[in-house]
C-alpha positions as CSV (number, residue, x, y, z in Angstrom):
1,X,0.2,-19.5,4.4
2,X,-3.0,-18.3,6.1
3,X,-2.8,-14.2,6.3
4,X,-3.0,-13.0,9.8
5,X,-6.2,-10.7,11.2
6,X,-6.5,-8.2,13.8
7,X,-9.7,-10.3,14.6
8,X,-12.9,-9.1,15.6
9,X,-13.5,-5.9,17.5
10,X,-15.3,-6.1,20.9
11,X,-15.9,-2.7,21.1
12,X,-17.8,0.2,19.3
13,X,-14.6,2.4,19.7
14,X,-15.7,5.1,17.1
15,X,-18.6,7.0,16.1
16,X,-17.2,9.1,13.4
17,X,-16.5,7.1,9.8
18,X,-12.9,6.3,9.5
19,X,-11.4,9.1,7.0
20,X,-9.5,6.0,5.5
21,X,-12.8,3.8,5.0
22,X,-13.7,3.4,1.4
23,X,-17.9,3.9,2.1
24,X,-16.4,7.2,4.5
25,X,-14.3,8.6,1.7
26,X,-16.9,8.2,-1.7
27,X,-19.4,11.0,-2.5
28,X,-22.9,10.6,-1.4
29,X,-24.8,8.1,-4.5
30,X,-27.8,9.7,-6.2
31,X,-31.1,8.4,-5.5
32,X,-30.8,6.2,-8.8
33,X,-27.6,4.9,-7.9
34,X,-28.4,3.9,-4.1
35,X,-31.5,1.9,-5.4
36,X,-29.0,0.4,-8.1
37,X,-26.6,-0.9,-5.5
38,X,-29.6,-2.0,-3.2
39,X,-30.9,-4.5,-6.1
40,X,-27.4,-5.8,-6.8
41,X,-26.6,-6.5,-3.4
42,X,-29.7,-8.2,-2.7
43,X,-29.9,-10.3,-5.6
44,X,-26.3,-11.4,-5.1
45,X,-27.4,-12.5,-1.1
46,X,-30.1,-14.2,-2.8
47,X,-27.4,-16.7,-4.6
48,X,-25.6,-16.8,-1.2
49,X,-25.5,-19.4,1.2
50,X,-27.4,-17.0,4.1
51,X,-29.7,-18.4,6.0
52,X,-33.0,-16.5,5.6
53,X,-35.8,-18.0,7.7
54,X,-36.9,-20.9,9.5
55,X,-38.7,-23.8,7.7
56,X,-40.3,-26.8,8.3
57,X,-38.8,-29.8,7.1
58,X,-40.6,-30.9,4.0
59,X,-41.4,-26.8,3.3
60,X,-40.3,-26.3,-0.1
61,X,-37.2,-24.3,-0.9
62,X,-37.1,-20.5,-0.7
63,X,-37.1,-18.7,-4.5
64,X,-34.8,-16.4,-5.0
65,X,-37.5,-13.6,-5.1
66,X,-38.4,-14.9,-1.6
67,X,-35.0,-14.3,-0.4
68,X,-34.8,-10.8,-2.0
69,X,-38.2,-10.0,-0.2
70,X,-37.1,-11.6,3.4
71,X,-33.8,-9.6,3.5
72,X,-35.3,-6.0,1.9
73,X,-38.0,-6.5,5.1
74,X,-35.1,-7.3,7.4
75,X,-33.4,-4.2,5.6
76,X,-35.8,-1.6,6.1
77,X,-36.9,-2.4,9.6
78,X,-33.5,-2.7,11.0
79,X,-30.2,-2.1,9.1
80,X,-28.1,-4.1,12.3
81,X,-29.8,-6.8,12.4
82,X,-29.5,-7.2,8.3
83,X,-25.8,-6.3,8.6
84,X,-25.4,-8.9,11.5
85,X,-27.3,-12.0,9.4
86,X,-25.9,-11.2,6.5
87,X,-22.2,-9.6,6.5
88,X,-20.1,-12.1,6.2
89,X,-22.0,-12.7,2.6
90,X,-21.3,-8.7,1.4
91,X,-19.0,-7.6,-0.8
92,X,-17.1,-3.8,-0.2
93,X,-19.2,-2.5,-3.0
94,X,-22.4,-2.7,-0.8
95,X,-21.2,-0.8,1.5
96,X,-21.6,1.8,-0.4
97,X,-25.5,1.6,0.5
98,X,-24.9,3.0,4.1
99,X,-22.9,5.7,3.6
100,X,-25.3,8.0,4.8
101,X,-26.7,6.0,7.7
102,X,-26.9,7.3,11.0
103,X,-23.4,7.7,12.4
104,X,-24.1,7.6,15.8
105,X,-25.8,4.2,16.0
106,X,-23.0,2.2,17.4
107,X,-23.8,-1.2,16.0
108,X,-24.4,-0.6,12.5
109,X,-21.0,1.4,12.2
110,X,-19.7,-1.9,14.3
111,X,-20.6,-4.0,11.3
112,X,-19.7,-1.6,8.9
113,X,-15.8,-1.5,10.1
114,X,-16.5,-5.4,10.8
115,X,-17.0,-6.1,7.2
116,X,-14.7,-3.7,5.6
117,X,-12.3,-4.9,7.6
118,X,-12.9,-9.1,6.0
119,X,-13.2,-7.0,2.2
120,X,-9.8,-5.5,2.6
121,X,-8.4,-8.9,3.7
122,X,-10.0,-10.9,1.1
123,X,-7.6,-10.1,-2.1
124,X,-4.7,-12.0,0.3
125,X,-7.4,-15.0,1.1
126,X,-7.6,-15.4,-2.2
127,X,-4.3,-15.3,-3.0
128,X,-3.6,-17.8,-0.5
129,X,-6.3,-20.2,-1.9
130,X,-4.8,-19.5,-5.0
131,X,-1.7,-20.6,-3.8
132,X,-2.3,-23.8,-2.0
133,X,-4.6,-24.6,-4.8
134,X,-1.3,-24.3,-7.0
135,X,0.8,-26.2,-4.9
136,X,-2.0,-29.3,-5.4
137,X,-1.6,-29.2,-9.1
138,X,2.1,-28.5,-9.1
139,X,1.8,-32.6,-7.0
140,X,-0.9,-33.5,-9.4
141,X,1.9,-32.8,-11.4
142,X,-0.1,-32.8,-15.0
143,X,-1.5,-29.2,-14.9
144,X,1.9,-27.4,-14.7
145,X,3.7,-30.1,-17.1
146,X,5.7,-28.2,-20.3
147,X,2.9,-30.2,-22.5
148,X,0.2,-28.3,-20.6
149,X,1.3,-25.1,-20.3
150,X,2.3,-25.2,-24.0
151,X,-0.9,-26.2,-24.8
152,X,-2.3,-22.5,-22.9
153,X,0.1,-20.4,-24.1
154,X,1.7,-21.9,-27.1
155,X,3.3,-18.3,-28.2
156,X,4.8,-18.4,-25.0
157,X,6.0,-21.7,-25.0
158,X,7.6,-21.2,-28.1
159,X,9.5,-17.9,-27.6
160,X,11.3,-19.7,-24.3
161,X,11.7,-23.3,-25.0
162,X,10.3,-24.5,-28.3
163,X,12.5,-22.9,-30.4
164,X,16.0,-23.8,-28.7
165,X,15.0,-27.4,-28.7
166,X,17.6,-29.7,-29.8
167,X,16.6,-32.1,-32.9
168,X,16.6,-35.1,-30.3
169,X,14.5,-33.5,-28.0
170,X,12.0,-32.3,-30.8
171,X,12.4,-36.4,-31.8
172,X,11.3,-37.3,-28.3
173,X,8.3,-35.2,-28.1
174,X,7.3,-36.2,-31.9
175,X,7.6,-39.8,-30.1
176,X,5.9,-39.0,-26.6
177,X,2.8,-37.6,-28.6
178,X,1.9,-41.0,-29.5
179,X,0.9,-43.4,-27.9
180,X,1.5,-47.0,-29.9
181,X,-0.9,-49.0,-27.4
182,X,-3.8,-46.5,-27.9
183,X,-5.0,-46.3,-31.5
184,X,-8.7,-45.4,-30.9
185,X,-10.2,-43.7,-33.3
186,X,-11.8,-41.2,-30.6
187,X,-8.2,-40.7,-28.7
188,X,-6.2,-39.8,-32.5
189,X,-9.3,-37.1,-33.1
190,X,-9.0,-35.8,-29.9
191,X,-5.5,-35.6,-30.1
192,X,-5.9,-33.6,-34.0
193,X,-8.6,-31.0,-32.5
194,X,-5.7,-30.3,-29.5
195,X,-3.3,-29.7,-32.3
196,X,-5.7,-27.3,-33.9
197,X,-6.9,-25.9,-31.4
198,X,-3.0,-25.1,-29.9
199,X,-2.4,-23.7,-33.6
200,X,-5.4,-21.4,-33.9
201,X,-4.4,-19.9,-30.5
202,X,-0.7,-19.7,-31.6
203,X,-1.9,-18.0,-34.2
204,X,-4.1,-15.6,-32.4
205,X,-1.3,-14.7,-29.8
206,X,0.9,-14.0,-32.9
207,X,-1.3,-12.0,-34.2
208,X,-2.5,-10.2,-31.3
209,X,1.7,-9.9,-30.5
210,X,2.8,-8.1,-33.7
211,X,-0.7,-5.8,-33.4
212,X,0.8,-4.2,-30.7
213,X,4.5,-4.3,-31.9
214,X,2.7,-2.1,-34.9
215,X,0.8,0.3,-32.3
216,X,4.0,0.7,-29.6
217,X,6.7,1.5,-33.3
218,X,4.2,3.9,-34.3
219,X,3.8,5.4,-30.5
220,X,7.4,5.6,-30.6
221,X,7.7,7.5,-34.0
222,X,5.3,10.1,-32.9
223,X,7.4,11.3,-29.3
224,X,10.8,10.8,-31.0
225,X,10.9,14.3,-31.3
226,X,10.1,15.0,-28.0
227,X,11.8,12.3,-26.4
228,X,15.2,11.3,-28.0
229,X,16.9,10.9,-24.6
230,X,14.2,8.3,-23.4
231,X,14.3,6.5,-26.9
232,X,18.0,6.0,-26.0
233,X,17.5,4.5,-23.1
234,X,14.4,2.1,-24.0
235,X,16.7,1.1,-27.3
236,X,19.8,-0.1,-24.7
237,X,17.6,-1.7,-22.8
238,X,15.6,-3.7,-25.6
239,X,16.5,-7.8,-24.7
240,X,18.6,-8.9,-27.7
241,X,17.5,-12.4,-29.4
242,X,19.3,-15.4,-28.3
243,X,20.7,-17.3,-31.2
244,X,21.0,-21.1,-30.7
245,X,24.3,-21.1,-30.6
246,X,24.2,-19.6,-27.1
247,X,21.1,-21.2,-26.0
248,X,23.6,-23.4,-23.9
249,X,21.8,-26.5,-21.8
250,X,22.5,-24.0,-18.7
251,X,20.5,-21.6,-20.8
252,X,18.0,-23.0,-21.7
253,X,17.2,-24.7,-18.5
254,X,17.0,-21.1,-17.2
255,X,14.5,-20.5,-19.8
256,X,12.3,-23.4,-19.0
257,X,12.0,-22.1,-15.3
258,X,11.3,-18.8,-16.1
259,X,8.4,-19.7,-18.7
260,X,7.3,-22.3,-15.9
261,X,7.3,-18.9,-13.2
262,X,5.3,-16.9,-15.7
263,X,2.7,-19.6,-16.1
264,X,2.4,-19.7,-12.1
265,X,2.2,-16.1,-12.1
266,X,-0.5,-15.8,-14.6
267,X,-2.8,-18.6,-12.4
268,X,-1.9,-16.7,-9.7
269,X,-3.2,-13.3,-11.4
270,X,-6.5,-15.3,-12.0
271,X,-5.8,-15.0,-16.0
272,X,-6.1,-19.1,-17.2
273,X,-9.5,-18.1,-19.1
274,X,-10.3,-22.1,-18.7
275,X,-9.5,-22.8,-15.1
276,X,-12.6,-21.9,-12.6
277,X,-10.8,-20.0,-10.3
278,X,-14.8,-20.1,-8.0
279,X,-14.0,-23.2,-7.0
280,X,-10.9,-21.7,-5.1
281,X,-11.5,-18.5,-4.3
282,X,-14.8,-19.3,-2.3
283,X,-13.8,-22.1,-0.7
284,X,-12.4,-22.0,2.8
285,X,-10.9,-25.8,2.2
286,X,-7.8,-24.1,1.3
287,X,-7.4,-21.9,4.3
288,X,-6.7,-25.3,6.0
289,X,-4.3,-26.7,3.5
290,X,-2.6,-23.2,4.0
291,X,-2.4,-23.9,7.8
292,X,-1.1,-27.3,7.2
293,X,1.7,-26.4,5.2
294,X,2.5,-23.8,7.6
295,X,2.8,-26.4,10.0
296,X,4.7,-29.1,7.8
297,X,7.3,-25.5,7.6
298,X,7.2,-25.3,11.8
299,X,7.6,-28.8,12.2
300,X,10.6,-29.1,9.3
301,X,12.6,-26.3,11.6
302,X,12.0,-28.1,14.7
303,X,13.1,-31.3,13.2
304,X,15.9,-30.3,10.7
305,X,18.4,-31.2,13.0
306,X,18.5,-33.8,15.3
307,X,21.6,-33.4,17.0
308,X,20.4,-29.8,18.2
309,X,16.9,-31.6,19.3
310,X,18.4,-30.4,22.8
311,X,17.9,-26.7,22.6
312,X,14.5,-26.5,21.8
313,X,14.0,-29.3,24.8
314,X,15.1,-32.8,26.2
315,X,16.2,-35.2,23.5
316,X,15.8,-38.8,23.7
317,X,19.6,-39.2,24.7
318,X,18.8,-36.3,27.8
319,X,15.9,-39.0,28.5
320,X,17.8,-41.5,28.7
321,X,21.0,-39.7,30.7
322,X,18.2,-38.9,33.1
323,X,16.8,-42.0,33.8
324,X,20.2,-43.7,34.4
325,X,21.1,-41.1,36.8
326,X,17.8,-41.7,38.5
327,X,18.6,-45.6,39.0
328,X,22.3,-44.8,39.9
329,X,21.7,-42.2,42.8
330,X,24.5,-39.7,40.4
331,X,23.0,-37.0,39.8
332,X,26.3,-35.4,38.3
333,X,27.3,-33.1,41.0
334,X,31.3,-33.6,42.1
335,X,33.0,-32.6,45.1
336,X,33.3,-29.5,44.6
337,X,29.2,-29.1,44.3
338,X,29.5,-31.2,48.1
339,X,31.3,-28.6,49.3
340,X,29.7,-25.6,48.4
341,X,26.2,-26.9,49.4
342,X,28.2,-27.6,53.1
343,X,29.1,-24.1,53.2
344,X,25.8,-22.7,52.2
345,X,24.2,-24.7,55.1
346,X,27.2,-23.9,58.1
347,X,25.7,-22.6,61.2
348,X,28.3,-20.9,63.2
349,X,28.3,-21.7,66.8
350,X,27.0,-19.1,69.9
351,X,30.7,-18.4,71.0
352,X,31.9,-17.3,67.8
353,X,28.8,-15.1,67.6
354,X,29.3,-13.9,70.9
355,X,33.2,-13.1,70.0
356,X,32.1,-11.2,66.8
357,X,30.0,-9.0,68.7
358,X,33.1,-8.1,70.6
359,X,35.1,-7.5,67.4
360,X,32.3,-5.2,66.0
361,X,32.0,-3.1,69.3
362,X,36.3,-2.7,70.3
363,X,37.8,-3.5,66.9
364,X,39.7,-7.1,68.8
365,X,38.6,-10.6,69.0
366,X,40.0,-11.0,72.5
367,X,38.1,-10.1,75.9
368,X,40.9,-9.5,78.2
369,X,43.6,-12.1,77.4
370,X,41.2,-14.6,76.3
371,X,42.4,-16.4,73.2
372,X,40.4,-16.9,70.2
């Protein structure tokens, strides 16, 4: 889902830094250090897509170095005007650069809260990229299949599902891995080096696994003295191994899902070394795949159930009901309805007027012997 905004401010409401601003809150850089972020924040506009000056039509394209001179000039002549061009392409590390910039000048400290305010929002962009990115290969339905994510984290893989695989199943995957009607030469290499490759990684997360089994025993053996009572409690809360015996199907189905969830989380965490996570994090696309899914969600709720169509607004049977009593004349009031709306329009007449007068002023509805 798209993460909502505050939107942009229409007003320069402070002058003072915000005490919670991360360019108010860090200690003045060094001379050294200020140049050092300058460089790195225009080189890294000189990769962006900012526009930087006006050219003809067949004028060559600008070198970076011509970028990098165009935006220092911009820069040093007038910090809001560089902040207005080029914001949107900043990251909250340049900000750093003005954090001893006049604070009374109203629209560079405009900018400032401006683009500290899309920085501290753009970890939940991405995230939501991420996400809708995840949901496409999740329909694509090869990325996130058990033979893929065994083939990223083959440890993993076999902690939670390879090793509580039935003999049939381990039959059927033998059998799936080959592929009788394709017996290239190129496709059975291709298919070794996978194999190898899977191993040598197997083998590396192994490795890497009992490394630090060796390093958290020998952490532990060096604060037993200090800290029996915690040792207790990490010992009762150590997972015990699953034996196959109670690997039931139930089990091990619960297994699968979890290892599935822990692959999600790790794309979501930006940690599948291959995948290139630029292509998602820097592309608005996503933003509107988000909003489309949040409107599949609104739509689903509005259109779950038909038969209550009626309290979010006129159904087609209300259409209909209304349309007949339009041809009939009925509009579905009964007598009673008659009735009341004869009441509502009774005029009474000038003599019974005239005789409540009376009643009001002597307390009787007579004048003399006159009868009602």
């Amino acid at each position: 889902m798209e993460p909502s905004g505050t939107g942009r401010r229409t007003l320069y409401s402070t002058l003072e830094p915000d005490p919670r601003s991360q360019f108010a809150s860090t200690e003045p850089l060094s001379a050294e250090e200020k140049s050092r972020v300058r460089r790195t924040m225009l080189d890294q506009l000189s990769t962006s897509a900012a526009h930087f000056a006006h050219r003809q039509r067949d004028a060559p394209d600008l070198t970076s170095q011509e970028k990098v001179d165009i935006a220092a000039e911009i820069l040093d002549k007038n910090p809001a005007v560089f902040l207005a061009r080029f914001g949107p392409y900043l990251q909250a590390s340049d900000l750093l650069y003005f954090q001893d910039i006049d604070k009374n000048n109203y629209e560079v400290q405009f900018h400032l809260r401006d683009i500290e305010h899309r920085c501290s929002h753009s970890a939940v962009i991405v995230k939501n990229r991420r996400f809708a990115a995840m949901q496409e290969l999740e329909a694509g339905g090869e990325y996130f299949s058990e033979d893929e994510m065994k083939h990223r984290e083959p440890l993993l893989y076999e902690q939670m599902v390879g090793q509580y695989l039935t003999e049939e199943e381990q039959q059927q995957k033998a059998d799936d891995a080959l592929d009788p009607s394709d017996c290239r030469l190129s496709t059975i290499l291709l298919k070794h080096m996978e194999n190898v490759q899977e191993k040598s990684l197997y083998k590396q997360q192994k490795d890497k696994e009992e490394c630090q089994e060796e390093e958290s025993e020998e952490s532990s053996e060096e604060d037993e003295d200090k800290e029996d009572a915690d040792s207790e409690m990490e010992e009762d809360e150590e997972i015990p191994e699953i034996s196959n015996e109670r690997a039931t199907d139930i089990w091990r189905q619960q297994l699968r899902s979890e290892f599935k969830s822990l692959m999600q989380e790790k794309f979501m965490s930006g940690k599948d070394a291959d995948f290139d996570y630029s292509k998602i994090d820097s592309n608005p696309e996503y933003d509107s795949l988000t909003a489309e899914g949040q409107d599949d969600e609104d739509r689903y709720f509005f259109t779950e159930n038909p038969g209550n169509a009626g309290s979010y607004g006129n159904s087609d049977g209300d259409m209909d009901c209304a349309e007949s009593q339009s041809k009939t004349g009925n509009t579905g009031k009964d007598e009673n309805d008659d009735e009341e709306e004869d009441y509502m329009k009774y005029e009474p007449s000038a003599e019974l007027v005239s005789k409540s007068m009376r009643f009001k002023s002597s307390g009787s509805w007579v004048d003399g012997d006159e009868d009602l």
